[in-house]
C-alpha positions as CSV (number, residue, x, y, z in Angstrom):
1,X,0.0,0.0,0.0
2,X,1.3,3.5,-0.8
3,X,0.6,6.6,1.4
4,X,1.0,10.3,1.7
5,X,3.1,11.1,4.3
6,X,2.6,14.9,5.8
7,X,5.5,16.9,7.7
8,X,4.5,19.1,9.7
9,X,5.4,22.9,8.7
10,X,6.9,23.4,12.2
11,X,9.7,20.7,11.5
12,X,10.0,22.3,7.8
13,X,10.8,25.6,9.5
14,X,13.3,23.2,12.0
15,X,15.1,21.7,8.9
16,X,15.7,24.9,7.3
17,X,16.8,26.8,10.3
18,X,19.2,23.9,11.0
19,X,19.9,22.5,8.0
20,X,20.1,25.2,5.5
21,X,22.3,27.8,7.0
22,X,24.3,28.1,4.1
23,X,22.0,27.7,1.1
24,X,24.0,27.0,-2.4
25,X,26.9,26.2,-0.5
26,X,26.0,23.1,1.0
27,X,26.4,19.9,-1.1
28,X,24.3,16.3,-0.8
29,X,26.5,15.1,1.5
30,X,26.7,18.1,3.9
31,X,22.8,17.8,4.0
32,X,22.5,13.8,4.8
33,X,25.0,14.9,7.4
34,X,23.0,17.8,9.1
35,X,20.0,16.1,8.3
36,X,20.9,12.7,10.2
37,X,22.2,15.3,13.0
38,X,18.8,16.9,13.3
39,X,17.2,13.5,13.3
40,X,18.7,11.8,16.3
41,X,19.0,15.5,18.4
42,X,15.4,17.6,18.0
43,X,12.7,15.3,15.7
44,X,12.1,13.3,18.6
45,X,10.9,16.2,20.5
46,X,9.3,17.7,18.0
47,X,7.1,15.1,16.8
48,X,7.6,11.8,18.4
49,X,5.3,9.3,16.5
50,X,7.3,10.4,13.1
51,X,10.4,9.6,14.9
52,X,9.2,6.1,16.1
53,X,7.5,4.9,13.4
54,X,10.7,5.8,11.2
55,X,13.6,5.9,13.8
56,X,14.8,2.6,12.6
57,X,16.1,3.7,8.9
58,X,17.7,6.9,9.7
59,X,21.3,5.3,9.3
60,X,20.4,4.0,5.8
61,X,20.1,7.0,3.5
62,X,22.0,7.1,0.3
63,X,22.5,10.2,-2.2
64,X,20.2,8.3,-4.7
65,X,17.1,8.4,-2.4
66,X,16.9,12.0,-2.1
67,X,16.4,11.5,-6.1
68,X,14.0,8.6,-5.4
69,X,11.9,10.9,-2.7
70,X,11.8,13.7,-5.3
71,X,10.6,12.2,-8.2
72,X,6.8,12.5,-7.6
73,X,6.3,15.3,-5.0
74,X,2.6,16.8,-5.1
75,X,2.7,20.1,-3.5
76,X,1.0,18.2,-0.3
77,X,3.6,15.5,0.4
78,X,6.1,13.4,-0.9
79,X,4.4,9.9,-2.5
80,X,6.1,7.0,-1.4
81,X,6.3,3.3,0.1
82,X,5.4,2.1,3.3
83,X,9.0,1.2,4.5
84,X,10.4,4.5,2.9
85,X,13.0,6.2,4.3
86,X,12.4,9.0,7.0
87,X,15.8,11.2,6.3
88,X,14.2,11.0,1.8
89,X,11.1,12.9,3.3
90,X,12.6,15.2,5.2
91,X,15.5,16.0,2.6
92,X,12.3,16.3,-0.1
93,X,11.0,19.0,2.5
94,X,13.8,20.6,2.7
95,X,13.0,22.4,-0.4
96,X,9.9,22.9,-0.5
97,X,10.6,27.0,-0.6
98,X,12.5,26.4,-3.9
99,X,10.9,23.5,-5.7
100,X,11.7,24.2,-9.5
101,X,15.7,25.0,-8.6
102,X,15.7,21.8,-6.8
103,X,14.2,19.6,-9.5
104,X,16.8,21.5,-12.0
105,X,19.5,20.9,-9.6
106,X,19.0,16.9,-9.6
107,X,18.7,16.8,-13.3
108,X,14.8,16.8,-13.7
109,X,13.4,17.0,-17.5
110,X,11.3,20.3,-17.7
111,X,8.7,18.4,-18.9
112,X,8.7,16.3,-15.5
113,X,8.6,19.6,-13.3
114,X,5.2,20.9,-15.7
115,X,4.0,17.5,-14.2
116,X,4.6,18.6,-10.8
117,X,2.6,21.4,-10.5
118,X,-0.3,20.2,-8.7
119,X,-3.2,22.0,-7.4
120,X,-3.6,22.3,-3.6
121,X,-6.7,21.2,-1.9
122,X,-8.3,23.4,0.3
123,X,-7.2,23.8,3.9
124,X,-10.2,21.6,5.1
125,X,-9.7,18.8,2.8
126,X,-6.2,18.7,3.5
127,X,-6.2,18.9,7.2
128,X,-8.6,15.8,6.4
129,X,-6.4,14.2,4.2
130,X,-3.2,14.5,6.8
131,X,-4.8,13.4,9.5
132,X,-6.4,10.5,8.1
133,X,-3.4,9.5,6.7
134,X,-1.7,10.0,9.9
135,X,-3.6,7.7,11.7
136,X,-3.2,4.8,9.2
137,X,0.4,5.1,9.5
138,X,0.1,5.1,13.2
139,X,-2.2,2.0,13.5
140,X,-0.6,0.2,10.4
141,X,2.4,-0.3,12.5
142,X,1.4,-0.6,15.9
143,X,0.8,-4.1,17.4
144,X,0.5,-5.6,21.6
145,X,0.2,-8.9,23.3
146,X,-1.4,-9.0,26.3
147,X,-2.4,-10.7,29.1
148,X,-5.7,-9.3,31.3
149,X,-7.2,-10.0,34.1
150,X,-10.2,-9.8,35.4
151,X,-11.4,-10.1,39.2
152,X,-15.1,-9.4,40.5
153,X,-15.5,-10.4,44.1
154,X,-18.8,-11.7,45.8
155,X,-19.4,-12.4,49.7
156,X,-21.0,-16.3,50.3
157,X,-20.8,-15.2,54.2
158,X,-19.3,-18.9,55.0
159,X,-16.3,-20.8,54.6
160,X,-15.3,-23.3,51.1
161,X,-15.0,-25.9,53.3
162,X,-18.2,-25.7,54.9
163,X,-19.6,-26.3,51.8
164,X,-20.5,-30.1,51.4
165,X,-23.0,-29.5,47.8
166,X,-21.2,-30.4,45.2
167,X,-20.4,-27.2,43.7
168,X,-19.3,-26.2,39.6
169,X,-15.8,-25.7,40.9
170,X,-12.4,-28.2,41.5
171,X,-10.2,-27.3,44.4
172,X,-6.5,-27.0,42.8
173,X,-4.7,-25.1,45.9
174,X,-5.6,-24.9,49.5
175,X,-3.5,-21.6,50.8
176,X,-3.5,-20.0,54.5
177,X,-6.5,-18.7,54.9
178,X,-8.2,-19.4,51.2
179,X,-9.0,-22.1,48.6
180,X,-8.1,-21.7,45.3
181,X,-10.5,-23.0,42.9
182,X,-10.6,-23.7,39.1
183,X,-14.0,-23.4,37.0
184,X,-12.3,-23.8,33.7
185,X,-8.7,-22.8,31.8
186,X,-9.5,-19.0,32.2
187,X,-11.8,-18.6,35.4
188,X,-10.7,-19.4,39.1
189,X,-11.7,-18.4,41.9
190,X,-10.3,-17.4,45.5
191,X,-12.4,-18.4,48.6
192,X,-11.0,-16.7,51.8
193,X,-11.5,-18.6,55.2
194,X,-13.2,-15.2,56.2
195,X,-16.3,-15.3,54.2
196,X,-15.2,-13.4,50.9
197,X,-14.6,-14.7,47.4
198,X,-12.9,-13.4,44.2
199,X,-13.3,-14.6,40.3
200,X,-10.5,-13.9,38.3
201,X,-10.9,-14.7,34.6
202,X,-7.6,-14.3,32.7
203,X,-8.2,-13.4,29.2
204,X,-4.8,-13.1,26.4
205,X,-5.1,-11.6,23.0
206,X,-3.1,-9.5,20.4
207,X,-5.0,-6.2,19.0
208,X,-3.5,-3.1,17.2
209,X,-5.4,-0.4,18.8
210,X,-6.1,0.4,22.5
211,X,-9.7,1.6,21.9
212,X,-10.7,-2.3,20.7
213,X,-9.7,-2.8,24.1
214,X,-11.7,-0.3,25.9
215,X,-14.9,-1.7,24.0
216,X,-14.2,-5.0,24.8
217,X,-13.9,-4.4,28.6
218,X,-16.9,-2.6,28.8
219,X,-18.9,-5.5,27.2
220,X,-17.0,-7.8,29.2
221,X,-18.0,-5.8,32.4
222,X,-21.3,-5.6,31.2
223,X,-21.7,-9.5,30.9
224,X,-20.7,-10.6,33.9
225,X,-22.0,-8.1,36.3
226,X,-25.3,-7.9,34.5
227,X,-25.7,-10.6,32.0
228,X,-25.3,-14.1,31.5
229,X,-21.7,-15.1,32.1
230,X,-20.6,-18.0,33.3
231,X,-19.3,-15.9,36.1
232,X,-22.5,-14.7,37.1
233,X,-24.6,-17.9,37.0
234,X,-21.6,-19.6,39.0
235,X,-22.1,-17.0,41.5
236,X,-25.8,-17.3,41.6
237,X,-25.8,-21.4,42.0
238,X,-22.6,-20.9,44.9
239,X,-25.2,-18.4,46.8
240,X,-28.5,-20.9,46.1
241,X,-26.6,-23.8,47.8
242,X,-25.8,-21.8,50.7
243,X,-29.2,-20.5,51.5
244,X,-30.7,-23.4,51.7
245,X,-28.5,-24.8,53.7
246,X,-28.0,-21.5,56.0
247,X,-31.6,-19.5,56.2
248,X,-30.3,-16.9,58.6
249,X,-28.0,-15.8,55.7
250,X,-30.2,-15.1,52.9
251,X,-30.4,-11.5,53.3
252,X,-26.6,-11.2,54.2
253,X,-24.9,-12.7,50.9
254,X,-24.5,-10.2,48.1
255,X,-24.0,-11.2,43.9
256,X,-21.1,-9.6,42.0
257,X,-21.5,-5.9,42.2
258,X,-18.5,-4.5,40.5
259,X,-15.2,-5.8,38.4
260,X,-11.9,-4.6,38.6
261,X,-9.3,-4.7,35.8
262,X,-5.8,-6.0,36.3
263,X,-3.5,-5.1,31.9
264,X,0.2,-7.3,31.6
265,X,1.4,-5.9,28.3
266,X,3.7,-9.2,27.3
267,X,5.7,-7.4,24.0
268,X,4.1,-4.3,21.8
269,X,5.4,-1.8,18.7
270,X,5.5,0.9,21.5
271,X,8.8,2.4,22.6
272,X,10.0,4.8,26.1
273,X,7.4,6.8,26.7
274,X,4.4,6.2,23.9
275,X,4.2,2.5,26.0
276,X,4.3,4.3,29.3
277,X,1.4,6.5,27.9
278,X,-0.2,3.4,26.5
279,X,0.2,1.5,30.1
280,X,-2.1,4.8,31.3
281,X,-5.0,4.3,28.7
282,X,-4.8,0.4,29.7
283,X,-5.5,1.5,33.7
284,X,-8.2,3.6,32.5
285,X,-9.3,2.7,28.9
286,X,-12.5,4.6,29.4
287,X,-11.1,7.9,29.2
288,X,-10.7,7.1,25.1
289,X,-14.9,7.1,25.0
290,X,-15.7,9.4,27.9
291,X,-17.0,11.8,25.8
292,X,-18.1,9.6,23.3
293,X,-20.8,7.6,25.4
294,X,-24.0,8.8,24.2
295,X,-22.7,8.4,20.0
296,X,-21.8,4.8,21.1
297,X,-24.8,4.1,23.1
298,X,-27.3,5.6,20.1
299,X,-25.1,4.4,17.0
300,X,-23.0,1.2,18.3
301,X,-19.7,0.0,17.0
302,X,-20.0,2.6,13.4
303,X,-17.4,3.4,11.3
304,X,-18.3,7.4,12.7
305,X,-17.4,5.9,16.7
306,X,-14.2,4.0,15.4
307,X,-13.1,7.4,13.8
308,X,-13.9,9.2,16.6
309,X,-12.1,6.3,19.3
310,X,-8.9,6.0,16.5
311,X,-8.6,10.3,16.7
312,X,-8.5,10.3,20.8
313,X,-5.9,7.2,21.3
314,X,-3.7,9.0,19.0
315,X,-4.0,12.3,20.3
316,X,-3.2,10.6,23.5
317,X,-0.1,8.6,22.6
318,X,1.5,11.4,20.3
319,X,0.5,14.4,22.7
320,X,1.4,12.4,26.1
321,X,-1.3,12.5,29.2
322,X,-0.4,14.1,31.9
323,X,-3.8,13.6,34.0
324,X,-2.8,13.3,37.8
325,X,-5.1,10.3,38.3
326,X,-2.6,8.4,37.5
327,X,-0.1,6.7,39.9
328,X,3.2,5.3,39.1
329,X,5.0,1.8,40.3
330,X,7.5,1.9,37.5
331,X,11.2,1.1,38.6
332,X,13.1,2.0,35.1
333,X,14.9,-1.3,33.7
334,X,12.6,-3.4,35.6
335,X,9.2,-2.8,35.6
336,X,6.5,0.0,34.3
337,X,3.2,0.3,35.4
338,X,0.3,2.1,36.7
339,X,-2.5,2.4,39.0
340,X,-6.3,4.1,39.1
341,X,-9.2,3.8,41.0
342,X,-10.5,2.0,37.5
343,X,-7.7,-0.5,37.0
344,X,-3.7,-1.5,37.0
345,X,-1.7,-2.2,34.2
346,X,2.1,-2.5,33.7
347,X,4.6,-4.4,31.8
348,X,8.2,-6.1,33.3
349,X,11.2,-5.6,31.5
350,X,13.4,-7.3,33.4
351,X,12.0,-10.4,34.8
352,X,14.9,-12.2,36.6
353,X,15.4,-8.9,38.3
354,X,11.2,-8.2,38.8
355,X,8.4,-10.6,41.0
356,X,6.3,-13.0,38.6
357,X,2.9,-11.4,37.4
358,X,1.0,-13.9,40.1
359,X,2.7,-12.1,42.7
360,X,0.9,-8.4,41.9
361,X,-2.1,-10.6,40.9
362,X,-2.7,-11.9,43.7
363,X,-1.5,-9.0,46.1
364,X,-4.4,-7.1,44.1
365,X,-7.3,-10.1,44.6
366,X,-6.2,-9.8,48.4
367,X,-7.1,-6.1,48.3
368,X,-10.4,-7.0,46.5
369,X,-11.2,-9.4,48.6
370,X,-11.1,-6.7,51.6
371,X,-12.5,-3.6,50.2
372,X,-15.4,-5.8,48.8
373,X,-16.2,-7.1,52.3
374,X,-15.6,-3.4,53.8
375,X,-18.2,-2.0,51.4
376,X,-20.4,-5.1,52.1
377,X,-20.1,-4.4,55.9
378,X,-21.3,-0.8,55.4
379,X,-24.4,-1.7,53.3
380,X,-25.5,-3.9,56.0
381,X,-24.8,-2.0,58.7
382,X,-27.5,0.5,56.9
383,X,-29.6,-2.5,56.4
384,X,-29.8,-3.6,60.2
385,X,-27.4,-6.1,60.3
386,X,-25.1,-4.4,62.7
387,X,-25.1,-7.2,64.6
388,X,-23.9,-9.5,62.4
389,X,-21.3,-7.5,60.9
390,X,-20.0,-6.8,64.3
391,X,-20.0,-10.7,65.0
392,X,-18.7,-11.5,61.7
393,X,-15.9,-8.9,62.2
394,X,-15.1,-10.2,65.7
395,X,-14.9,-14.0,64.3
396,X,-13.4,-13.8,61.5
397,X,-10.4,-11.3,63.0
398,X,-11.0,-9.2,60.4
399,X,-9.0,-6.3,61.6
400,X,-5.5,-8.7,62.2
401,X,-6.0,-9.6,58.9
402,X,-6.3,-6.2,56.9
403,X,-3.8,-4.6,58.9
404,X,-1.4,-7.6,57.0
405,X,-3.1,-5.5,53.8
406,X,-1.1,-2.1,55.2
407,X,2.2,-3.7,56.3
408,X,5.5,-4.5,54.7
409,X,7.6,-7.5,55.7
410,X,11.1,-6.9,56.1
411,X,12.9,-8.2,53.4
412,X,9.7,-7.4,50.6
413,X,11.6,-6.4,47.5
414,X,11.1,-2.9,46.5
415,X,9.3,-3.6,43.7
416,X,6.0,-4.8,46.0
417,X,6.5,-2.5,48.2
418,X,5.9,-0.2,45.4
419,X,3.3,-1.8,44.2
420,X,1.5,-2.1,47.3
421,X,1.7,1.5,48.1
422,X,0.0,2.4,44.9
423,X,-2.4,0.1,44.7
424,X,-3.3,0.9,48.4
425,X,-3.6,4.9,47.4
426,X,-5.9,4.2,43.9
427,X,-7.9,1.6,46.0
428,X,-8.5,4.1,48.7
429,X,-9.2,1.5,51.1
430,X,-8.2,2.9,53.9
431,X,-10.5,6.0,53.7
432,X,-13.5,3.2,53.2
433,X,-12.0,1.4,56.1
434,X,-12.1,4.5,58.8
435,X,-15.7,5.2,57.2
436,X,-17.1,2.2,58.2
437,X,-15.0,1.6,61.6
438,X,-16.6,5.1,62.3
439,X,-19.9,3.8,61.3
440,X,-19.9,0.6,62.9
441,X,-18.3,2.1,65.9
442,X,-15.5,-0.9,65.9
């Protein structure tokens, strides 16, 4: 597929001030020398996704290819191959104030120049043109792998093992203080001894663009908190069993009532810091169609909602986001990630030097598990069951066991305690915690 690739006049301007000091004097190697200069000292900063998407060739240019870029120059851009060279487009620009003396000066037939001479656009249609064409370069290239995980908790208000039913569940680990349980290859779930439990469905794909994400997280939310996922009628069979054996607790069991969303990037097209602003969008994907919602809602997955989706990720990853939702755990070399009150994401660079990914899995279903029965605690202390939170609380030595939630052992590599503390911050748990010791008068 061929494309036309746009510079942006402010580089143009950059190239000329930089490049073109000494105009007539320079020759074609001077200018592959101040042009390779300029591209590994200021085109980063002035436009990174040019420079990443063409970084790669800038050691490669020949005299000939400034020929080759040349040769069929529209006034709007220089026509050309995918895999063509950054340092040919840039040299093309170079002369766009003096097109006809440059064509002379290369040897181009008059009768090629006459060719040339090609009527602008308009300024709309153009801007339409770049930015349309931008974008396809962007997405053309840009690939992840990923693995994601998903954990909604529920509270059963009983132990596993005082479960005799048979239930829709194998027991594959039995931990300290919780049974691990499988329900197929992708969903498991984490019973804790103290009455809470946690799905977590791990789900790996490859996409191109971060928005297809974002869409298929909110249908996945969707279908398990109010459809019919296997999650969901798991949940609801787990709950039957234990009210009929347990009447007093039929009023104290709650479903799934929210998910949480846990992004490993395994190996992407993303470099420095377009993948750090990428591991952002991944802990909140939702800000790509926050104000978007009520076109998607009315007009579904159209062609008009993927434009609109495709404009925001790459304003996002070309611009940078500097929201302050955001909260780091990244240790450079190691590991990169982020944390919001919507989700975690991150991506090891270095594993024999980071934890395994079930470590900050699990660390994360631990918290779950807690704020989950925290908020639970509150709803039913508004519901007149102060008496048998208070008892559960009491029994179940709830508070030795969160306060294992806020501590950090001795020898706990930085990296956790990293992690901990901002996963701990985004949660807010400890704000919800006070609130309902203050309510419950614990």
């Amino acid at each position: 597929m061929d494309y036309w690739v746009i510079i942006p006049e402010g580089i143009v301007q950059e190239i000329e001030a930089k490049c073109l000091k000494n105009v007539g004097k320079f020759t074609i190697q001077s200018l592959l020398d101040d042009l390779k200069k300029f591209t590994r000292n200021d085109l980063e900063k002035l436009d990174p996704l040019l420079f990443e998407f063409y970084k790669s060739e800038i050691d490669y240019l020949e005299p000939d290819n400034i020929k080759r870029a040349l040769n069929k120059r529209p006034d709007n851009g220089v026509y050309l191959k995918k895999n063509a060279r950054l340092l040919d487009l840039l040299t093309a620009y170079t002369f766009s104030k003096n097109w006809i003396d440059t064509l002379k000066y290369f040897e181009i037939p008059e009768k090629d120049i006459q060719k040339r001479k090609v009527k602008v656009e308009d300024a709309s249609n153009t801007k339409r043109a770049i930015d349309k064409e931008k974008k396809e370069l962007f997405f053309d290239s840009q690939f992840y792998n990923a693995e994601w995980y998903v954990l909604t908790p529920f509270f059963p208000a009983t132990t596993y093992s005082s479960i005799t039913e048979k239930l829709p569940l194998k027991l594959i680990e039995k931990g300290d203080q919780f049974a691990k349980l499988k329900f197929d290859d992708q969903i498991e779930l984490y019973w804790f001894d103290y009455g809470i439990a946690v799905w977590c469905a791990k789900v790996e794909f490859s996409l191109q663009k971060i928005f297809e994400f974002s869409l298929r997280r909110r249908e996945f939310f969707k279908h398990i908190l109010d459809g019919n996922h296997s999650i969901k009628q798991a949940t609801k069979e787990i709950i039957e069993i234990i009210h009929k054996k347990n009447n007093h607790l039929i009023d104290k069991t709650s479903l799934n009532s929210y998910a949480l969303s846990i992004f490993h990037l395994l190996d992407s097209s993303w470099e420095n810091k377009t993948r750090l602003d990428a591991l952002k969008l991944f802990s909140n994907p939702s800000m790509l169609y926050a104000n978007h919602r009520e076109i998607i809602l009315e007009r579904g997955l159209s062609n008009e909602v993927n434009d609109l989706l495709s404009k925001a990720e790459l304003d996002y990853l070309s611009s940078g986001i500097f929201n302050q939702e955001f909260e780091s755990f990244s240790i450079p070399g190691i590991i990169e990630g982020f944390a919001t009150w919507a989700g975690v994401s991150f991506h090891i660079q270095n594993k024999e030097k980071c934890l395994p990914c079930y470590n900050f899995i699990f660390f994360e279903v631990l918290l779950q598990s807690f704020w989950a029965l925290i908020s639970h605690y509150k709803n039913l202390t508004l519901s007149n069951h102060a008496n048998f939170v208070k008892e559960h609380y009491i029994k179940n030595d709830i508070k030795k066991h969160i306060s294992k939630i806020f501590s950090v052992l001795p020898r706990e590599p930085i990296v956790m305690r990293l992690f901990k503390e901002t996963i701990i911050n985004t949660s807010r748990i400890d704000k919800l915690y006070q609130e309902f010791k203050e309510l419950s008068e614990i």
